[in-house]
N, C-alpha and C positions, 0 to 999 in steps of 0.2 A: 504494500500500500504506500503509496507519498501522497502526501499533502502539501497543497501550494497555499500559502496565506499572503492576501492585499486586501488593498484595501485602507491602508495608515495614509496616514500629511500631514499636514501641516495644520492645524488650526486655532484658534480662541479661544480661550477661557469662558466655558459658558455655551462653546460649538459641538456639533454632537460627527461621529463618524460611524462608519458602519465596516468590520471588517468579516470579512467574507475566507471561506476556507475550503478547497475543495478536493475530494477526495479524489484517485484516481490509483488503477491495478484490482487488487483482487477486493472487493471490497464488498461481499457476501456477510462476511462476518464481521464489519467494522462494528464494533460498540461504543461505547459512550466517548466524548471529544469534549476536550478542555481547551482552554484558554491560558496560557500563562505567560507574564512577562516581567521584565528586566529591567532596570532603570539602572543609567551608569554608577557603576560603582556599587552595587548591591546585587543582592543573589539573587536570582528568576524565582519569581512569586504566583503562588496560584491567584485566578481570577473570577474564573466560571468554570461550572460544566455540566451537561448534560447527559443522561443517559440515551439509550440508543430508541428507545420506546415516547423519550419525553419525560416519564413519566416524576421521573425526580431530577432534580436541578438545584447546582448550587451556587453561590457565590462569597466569596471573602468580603468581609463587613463592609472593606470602604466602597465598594461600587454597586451594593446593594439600593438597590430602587434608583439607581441611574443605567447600568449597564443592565441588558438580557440577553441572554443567549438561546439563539435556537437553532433548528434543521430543518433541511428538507432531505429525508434519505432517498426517497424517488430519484435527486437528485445528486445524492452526494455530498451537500455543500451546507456549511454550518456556519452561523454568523452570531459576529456579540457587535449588538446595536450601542453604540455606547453615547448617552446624554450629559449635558451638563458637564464637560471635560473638565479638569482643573489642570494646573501645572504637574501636581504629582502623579498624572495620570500617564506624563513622560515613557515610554519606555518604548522598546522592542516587545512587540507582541507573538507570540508565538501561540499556533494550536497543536494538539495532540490526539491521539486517539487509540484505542486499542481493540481486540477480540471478542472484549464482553458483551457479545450481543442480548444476552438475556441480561443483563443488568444487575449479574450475583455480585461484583464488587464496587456496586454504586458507591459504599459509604465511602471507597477508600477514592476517588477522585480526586480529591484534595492534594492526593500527592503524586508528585513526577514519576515516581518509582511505576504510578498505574499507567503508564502507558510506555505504546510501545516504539509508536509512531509519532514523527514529529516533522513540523513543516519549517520552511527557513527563517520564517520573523517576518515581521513587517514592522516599520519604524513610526510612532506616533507622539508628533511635538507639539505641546498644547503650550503656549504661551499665554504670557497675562496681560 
């Protein structure tokens, strides 16, 4: 499976983006896809994620009720809408995704270690 993620630029404090991710190769059994990113100087941080059903969805507290994340699996392609950018929303964004098609390791999302697949970044500057 590879994942291509766009969708980042440039924007304002207060501007919203939409970043987009799409799968491509064997992708029968892709499961759940995350969001995660990096702002310089600091570790890559969880953001979102979804399961493969929808049916559960998370996010890390600071972009809760600004960012969402969803899919179209028909498609392939999974997006976190994100509102209300702020500076520290700064980062390389990265998606990821794994084999859990059934959704037995929803809870564990949260961390890098659950996925397997990982797409190249895409770069998002929020200025003030």
């Amino acid at each position: 499976v590879q994942l291509q993620a766009y969708g980042g630029g440039l924007v304002q404090a207060g501007g919203s983006l939409r970043l987009s991710c799409v799968a491509s190769g064997r992708t029968s059994w892709l499961g759940s896809v995350g969001w995660f990113r990096q702002a310089p100087g600091k570790e890559r941080e969880f953001v979102a994620a979804i399961t493969r059903s929808g049916a559960s969805i998370y996010y890390t507290d600071s972009v809760r009720g600004r960012f969402t994340i969803s899919r179209d699996n028909a498609n392939n392609t999974m997006f976190l809408q994100m509102n209300r950018l702020n500076p520290e929303d700064t980062a390389v964004y990265y998606c990821a995704a794994n084999n859990d098609a059934l959704g037995r390791l929803a809870s564990r999302s949260r961390s890098e270690k659950s996925y397997r697949y990982w797409g190249q970044g895409t770069q998002v500057t929020v200025s003030s």
